[in-house]
C-alpha positions as CSV (number, residue, x, y, z in Angstrom):
1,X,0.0,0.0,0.0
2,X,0.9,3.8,-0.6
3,X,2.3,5.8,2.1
4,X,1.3,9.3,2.3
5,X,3.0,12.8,3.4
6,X,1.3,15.7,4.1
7,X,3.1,19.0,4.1
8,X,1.4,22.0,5.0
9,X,2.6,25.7,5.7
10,X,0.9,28.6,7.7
11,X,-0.4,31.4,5.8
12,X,0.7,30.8,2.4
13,X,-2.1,31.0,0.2
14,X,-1.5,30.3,-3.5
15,X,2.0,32.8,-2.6
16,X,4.4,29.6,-4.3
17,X,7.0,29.2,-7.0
18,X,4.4,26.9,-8.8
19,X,1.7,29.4,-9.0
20,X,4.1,32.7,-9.3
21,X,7.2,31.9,-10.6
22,X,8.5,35.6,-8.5
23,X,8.9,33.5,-5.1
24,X,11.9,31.3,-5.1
25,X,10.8,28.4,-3.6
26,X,12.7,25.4,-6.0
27,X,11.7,22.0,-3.6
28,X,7.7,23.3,-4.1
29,X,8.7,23.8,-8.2
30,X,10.0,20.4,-8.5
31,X,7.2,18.2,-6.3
32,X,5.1,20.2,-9.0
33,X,7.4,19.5,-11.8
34,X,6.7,15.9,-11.1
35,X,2.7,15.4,-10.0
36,X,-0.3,17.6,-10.4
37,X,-0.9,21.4,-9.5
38,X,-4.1,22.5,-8.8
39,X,-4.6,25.9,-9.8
40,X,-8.4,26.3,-9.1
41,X,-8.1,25.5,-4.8
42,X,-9.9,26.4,-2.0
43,X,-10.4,25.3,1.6
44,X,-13.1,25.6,3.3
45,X,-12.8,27.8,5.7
46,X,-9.9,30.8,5.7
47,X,-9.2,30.2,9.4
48,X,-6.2,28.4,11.0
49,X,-7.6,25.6,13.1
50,X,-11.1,25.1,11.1
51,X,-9.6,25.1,8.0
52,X,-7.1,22.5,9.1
53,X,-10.0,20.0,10.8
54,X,-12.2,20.5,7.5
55,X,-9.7,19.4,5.5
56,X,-8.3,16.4,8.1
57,X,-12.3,15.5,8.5
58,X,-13.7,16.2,5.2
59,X,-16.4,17.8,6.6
60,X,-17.7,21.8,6.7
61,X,-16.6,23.5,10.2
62,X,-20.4,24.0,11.0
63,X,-20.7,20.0,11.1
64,X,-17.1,19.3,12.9
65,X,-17.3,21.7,15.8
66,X,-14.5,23.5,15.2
67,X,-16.3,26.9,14.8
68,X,-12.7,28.8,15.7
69,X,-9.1,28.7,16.9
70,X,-8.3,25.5,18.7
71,X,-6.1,27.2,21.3
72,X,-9.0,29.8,22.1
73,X,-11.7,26.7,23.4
74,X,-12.8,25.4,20.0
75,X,-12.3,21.6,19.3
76,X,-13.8,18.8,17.1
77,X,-16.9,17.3,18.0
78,X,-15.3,14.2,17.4
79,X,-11.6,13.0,17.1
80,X,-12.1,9.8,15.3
81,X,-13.0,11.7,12.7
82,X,-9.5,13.1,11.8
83,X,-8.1,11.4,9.3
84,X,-5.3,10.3,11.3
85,X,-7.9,7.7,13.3
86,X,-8.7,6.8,9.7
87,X,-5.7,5.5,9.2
88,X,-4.5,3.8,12.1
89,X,-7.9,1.7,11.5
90,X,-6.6,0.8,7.7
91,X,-3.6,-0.9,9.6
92,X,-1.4,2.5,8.9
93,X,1.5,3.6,11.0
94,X,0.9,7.5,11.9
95,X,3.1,10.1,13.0
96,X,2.9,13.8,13.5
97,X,5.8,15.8,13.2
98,X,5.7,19.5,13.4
99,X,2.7,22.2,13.4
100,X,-0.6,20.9,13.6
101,X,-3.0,23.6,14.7
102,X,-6.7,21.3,14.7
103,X,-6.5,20.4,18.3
104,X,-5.0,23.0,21.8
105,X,-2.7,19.6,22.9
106,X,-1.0,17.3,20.2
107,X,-1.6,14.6,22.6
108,X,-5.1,15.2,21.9
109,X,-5.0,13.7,18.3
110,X,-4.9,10.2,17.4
111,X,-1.6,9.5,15.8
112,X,0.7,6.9,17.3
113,X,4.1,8.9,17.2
114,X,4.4,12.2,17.9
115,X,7.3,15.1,17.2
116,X,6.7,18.6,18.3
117,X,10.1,20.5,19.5
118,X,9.9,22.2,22.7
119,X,9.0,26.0,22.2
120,X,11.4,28.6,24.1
121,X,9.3,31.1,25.8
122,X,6.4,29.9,23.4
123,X,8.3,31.1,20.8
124,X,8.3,29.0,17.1
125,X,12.5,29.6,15.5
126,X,14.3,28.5,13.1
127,X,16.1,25.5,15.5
128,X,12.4,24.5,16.3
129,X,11.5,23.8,12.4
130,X,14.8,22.8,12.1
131,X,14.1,20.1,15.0
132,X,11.0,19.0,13.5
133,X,12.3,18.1,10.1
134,X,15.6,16.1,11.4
135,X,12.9,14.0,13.3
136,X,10.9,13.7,10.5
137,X,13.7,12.7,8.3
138,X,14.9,10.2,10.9
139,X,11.5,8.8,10.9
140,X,11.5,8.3,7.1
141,X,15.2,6.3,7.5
142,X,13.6,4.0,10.2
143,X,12.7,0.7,8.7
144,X,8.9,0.3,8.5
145,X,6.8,-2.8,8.1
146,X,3.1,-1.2,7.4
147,X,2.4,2.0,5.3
148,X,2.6,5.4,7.1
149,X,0.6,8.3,7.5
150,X,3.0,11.6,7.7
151,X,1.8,14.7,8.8
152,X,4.7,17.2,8.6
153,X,3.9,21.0,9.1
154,X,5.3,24.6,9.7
155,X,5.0,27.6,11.4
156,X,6.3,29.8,8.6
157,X,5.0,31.2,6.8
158,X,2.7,32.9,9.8
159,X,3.5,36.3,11.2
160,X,6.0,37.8,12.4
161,X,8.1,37.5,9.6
162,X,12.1,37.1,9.5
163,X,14.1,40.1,8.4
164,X,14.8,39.6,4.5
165,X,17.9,38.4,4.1
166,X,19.9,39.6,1.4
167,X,18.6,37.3,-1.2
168,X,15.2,39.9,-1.4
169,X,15.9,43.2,-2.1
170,X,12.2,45.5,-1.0
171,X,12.4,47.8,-3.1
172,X,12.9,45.9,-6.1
173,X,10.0,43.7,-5.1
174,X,6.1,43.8,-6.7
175,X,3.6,43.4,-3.7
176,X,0.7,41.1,-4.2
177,X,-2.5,42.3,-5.8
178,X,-4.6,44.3,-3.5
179,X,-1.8,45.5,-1.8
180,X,-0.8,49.0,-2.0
181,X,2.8,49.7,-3.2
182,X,4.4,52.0,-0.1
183,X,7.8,51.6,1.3
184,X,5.8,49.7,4.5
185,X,4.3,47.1,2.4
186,X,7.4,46.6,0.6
187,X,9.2,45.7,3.8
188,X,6.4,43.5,5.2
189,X,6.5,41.6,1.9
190,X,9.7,41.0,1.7
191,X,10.0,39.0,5.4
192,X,7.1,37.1,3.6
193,X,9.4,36.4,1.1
194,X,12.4,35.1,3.7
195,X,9.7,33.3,5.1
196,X,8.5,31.1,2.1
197,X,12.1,30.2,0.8
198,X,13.3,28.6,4.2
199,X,9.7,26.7,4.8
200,X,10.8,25.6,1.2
201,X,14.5,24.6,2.1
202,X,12.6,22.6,5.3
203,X,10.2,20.8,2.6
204,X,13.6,19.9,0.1
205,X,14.4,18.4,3.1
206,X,11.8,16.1,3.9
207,X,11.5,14.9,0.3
208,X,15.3,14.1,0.1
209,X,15.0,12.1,2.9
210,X,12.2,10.4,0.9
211,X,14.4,10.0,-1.9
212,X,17.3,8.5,0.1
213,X,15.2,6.3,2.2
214,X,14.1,4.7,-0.8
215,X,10.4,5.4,-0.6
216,X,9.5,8.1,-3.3
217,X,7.9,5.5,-5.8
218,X,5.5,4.2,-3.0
219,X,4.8,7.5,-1.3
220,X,2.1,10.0,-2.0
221,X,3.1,13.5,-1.1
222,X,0.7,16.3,-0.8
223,X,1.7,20.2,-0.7
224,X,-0.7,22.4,0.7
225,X,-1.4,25.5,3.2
226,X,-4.4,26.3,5.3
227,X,-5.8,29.6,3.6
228,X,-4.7,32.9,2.5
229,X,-1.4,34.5,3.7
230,X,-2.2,36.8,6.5
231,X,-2.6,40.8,4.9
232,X,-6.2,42.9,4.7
233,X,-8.6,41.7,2.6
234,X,-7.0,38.1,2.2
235,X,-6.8,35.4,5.1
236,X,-9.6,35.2,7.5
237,X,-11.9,36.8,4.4
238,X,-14.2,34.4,1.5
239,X,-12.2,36.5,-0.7
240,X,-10.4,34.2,-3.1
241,X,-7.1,35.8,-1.6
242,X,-8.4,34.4,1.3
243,X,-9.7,30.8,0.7
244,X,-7.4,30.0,-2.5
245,X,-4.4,28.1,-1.6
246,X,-1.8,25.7,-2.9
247,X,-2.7,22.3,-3.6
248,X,-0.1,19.8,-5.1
249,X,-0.4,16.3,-5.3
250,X,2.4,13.9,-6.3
251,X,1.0,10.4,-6.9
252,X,3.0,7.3,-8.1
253,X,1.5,6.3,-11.6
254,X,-0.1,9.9,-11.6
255,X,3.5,12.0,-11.6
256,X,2.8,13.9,-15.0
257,X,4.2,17.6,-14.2
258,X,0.2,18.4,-15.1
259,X,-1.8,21.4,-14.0
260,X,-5.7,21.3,-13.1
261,X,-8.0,23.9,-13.6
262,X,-10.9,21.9,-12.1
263,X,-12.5,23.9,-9.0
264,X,-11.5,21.4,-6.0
265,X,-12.0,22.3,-2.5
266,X,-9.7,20.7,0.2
267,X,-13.1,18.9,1.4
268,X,-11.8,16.7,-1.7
269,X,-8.9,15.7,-0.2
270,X,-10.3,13.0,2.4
271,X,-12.5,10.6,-0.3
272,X,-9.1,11.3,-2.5
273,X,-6.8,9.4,-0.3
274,X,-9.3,6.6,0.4
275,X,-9.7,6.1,-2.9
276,X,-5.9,5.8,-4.1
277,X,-5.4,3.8,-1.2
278,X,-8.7,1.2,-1.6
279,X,-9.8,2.5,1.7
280,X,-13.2,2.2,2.0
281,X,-14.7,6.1,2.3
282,X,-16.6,6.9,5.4
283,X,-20.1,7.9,5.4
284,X,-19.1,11.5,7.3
285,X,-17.3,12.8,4.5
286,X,-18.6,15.7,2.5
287,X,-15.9,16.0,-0.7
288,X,-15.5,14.2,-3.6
289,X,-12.6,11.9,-5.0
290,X,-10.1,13.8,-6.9
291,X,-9.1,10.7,-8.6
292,X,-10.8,10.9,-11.6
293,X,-8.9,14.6,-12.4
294,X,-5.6,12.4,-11.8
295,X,-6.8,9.9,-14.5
296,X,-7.5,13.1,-16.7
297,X,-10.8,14.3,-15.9
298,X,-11.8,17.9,-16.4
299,X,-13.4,18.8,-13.5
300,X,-15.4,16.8,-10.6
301,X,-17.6,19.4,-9.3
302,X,-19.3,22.8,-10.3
303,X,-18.9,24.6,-7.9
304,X,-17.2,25.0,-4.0
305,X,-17.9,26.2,-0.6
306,X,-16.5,28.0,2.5
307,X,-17.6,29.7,6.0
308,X,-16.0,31.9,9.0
309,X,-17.2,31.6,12.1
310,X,-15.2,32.6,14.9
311,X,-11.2,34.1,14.6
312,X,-9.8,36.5,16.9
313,X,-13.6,37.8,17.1
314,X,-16.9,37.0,15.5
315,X,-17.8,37.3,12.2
316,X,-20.6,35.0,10.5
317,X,-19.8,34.6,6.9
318,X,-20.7,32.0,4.3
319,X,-19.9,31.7,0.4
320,X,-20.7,29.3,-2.8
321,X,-18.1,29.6,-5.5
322,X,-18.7,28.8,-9.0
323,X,-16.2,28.5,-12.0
324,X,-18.0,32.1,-13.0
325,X,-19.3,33.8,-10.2
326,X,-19.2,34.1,-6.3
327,X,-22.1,34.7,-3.5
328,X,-21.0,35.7,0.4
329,X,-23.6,35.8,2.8
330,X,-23.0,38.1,5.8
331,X,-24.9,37.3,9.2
332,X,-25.3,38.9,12.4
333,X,-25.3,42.4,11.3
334,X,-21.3,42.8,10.9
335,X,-20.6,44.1,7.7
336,X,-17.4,46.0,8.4
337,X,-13.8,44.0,8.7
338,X,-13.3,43.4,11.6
339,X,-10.3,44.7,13.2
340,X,-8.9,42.2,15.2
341,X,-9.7,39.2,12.5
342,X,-6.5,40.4,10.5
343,X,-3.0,39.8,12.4
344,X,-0.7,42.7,13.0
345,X,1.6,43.5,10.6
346,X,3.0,47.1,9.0
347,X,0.7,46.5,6.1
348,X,-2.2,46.4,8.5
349,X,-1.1,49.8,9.7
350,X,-1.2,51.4,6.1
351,X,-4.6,49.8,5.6
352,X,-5.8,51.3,9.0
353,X,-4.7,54.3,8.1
354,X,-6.5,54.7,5.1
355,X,-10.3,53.3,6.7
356,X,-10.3,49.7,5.6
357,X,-11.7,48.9,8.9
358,X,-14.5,51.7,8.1
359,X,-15.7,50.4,5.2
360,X,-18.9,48.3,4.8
361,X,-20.3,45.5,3.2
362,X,-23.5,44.5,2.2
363,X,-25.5,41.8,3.7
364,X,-25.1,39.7,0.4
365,X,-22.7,39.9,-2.4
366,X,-22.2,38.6,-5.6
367,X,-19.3,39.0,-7.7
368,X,-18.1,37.9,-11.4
369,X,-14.8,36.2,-10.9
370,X,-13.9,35.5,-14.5
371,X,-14.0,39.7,-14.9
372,X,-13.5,40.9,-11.6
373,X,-10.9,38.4,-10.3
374,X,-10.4,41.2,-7.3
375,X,-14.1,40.9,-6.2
376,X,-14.3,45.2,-6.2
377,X,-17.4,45.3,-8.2
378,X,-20.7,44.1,-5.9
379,X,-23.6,43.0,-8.2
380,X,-26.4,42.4,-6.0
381,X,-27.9,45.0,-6.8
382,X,-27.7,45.3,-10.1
383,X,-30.8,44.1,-11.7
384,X,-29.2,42.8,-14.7
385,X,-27.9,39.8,-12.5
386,X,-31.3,38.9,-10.2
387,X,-31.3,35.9,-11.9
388,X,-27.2,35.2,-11.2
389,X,-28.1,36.0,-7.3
390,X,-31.3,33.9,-7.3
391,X,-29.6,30.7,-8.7
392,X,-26.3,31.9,-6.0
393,X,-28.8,31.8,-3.5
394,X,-30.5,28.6,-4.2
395,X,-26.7,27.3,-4.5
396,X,-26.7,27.9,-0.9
397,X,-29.4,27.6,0.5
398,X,-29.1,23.6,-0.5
399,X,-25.7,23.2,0.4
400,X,-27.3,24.5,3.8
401,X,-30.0,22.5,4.4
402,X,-27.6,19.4,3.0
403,X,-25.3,20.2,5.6
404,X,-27.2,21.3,8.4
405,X,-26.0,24.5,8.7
406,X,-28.6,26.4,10.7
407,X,-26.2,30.1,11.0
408,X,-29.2,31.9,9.4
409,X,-31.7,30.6,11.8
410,X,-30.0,30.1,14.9
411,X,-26.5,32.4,14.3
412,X,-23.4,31.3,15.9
413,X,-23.2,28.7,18.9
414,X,-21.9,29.9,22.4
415,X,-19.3,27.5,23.2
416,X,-18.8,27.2,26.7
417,X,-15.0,27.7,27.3
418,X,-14.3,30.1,24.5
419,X,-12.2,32.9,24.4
420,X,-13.5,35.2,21.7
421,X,-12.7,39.3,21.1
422,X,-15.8,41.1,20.6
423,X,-16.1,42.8,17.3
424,X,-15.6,46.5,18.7
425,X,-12.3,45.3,20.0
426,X,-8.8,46.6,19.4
427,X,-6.3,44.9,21.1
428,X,-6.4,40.8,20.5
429,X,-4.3,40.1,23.1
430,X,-4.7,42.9,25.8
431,X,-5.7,40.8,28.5
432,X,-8.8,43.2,29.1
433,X,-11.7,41.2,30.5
434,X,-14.2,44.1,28.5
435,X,-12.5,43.2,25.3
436,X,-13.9,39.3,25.4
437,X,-17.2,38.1,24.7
């Protein structure tokens, strides 16, 4: 049977050498180079710990209780639903080695060996990653008499960035789309820069120890990140800044170099493994195999979903994505960005400078992706596309009732234990008892 690696980053978004050949990042270019890049990603939720147990539970974050950040209350209804207790029941060896962010303990999670260097002072270095991979390497070296399951993350490329080094020059750099081009954002970007060249270096790492353990033509190894990197507008929004991320899949029989325009949604990648695997699927999951775009299908579904919930503070969202067009739902009354839902950083200041966190939204949106890829221009209401927002809505409201999502009746859940922000709040980590919920 296959084994199976999955490497994930913080923050990264589709911000990769295989999506934008301007970030250096040669290990990412090559697993591409040599299996299938999925241009047309999304998860499911733009949020570090939900995202993370959508994807590890194939199910929507309104259906696996993780309605927010693990290390502020929020946990999975149900941890044999992780993918990891999956495994160990297809007689699979498991190990975690790294970042995982879908549970507040590792010991909480249901792999048989665990790796996660000590923190100094809380703190996530370069000697921590640095710790994780040499385990993780050593692990791959160690003679192994069932297939494994390899979860191997990083912190990078979360905030704080590292200084650049002088590999990135800032002012010779083009920020991202969306971005304003100041002195200040040129700075910020360029630590994100540093950032994704050594979480590359770390990944070359784990796939040469692949190589030289032998293993690479029985080994499935999957790239991807949990949502958008973390600037205005992008993670913690159903923006596709925010939801889009990298998604690379390197399967034996399957390693073609290819790129896949197919709208896939990391829901997908649950039924996926089961099915290159001959695992029999569980009746839980929500995605659909991404097999048959490996055997050279077009596309598997027609269109993708995602939701926020909880982050630093409240802020009810949901969205239905189609090849063509995009509908967001907004709940509870919050229609501004919320403040403390996007993580410090000097490009945060410029933004807050200008009144990005005065502007509002409507209630509903609906955008044309194909010629507004920026998602400026709100059509809902524009008359000329009733008929776009009815069918949006419809979208929706099926995908609701299908998954039980009950936000519009009911809004968000309290969950006793949490440690939530209100939305008026400033500081996300002042301490402040009138600053929680």
């Amino acid at each position: 049977m296959l084994n199976i690696i999955y490497i994930h980053t913080h923050d990264s978004g589709r911000m990769t050498g295989p999506y934008d050949p301007m970030f250096p990042t040669p290990n990412l270019n090559a697993l591409a180079e040599d299996g299938i890049t999925f241009r047309q990603a999304f998860c499911a939720n733009p949020t570090c710990s939900p995202s993370r147990a959508c994807l590890l539970t194939g199910t929507y974050a309104h259906q696996n209780g993780m309605w927010g950040l693990a290390h502020r209350g929020f946990k999975l209804n149900d941890v044999n639903q992780h993918m990891a207790a999956w495994f160990n029941e297809q007689g699979y060896e498991t190990a975690l080695f790294g970042m995982q962010h879908e549970a507040a303990r590792d010991e909480e999670l249901p792999y048989q060996h665990m790796y996660v260097a000590p923190r100094i002072n809380g703190v996530y270095t370069e000697q921590w990653e640095a710790d994780n991979v040499d385990h993780a390497a050593a692990f791959l070296k160690e003679k192994h008499d069932r297939p494994f399951f390899m979860s191997v993350g990083f912190f990078h490329t979360h905030l704080p960035w590292p200084e650049h080094s002088d590999k990135v020059d800032p002012d010779r750099l083009r920020v991202l789309p969306g971005i304003p081009d100041t002195e200040t954002t040129r700075l910020d970007f360029s630590g994100y820069m540093e950032s994704v060249m050594r979480a590359d270096s770390y990944i070359g790492r784990v796939i040469d120890a692949v190589h030289e353990a032998g293993l690479y033509e029985n080994t499935i190894l999957m790239f991807t990140t949990d949502h958008g990197v973390a600037l205005p507008g992008m993670k913690c929004t159903l923006t596709d800044a925010g939801i889009g991320v990298s998604l690379i899949l390197s399967v034996p029989g399957y390693r073609t170099g290819r790129v896949s325009d197919a709208l896939v949604s990391q829901i997908d990648v649950f039924p996926t493994f089961c099915d290159l695997i001959g695992g029999e699927r569980p009746d839980w999951l929500e995605g659909v195999s991404l097999l048959p775009i490996l055997q050279g299908e077009k596309s598997v579904r027609d269109s993708i979903y995602a939701e926020i919930n909880y982050h630093a503070a409240r802020n009810p969202q949901r969205c239905v994505r189609t090849k063509r067009y995009k509908y967001i739902r907004r709940y509870e009354n919050i229609l501004q960005n919320v403040y403390v839902n996007t993580d410090a950083s000097g490009t945060k200041a410029v933004f807050e400078e200008n009144g990005f966190f005065e502007q509002q939204h409507h209630a509903e949106e609906l955008f044309d992706v194909m010629l507004d890829p920026q998602e400026k221009n709100d059509l809902s209401g524009n008359p000329a596309y009733e008929e776009i927002l009815k069918e949006m809505r419809s979208l929706m409201k099926d995908y609701q009732t299908r998954t039980g999502d009950t936000i519009a009746e009911t809004g968000l859940p309290y969950i006793p234990g949490m440690r939530v922000n209100k939305v008026t709040c400033r500081n996300v980590s002042s301490g402040d008892p009138e600053e929680y919920e």
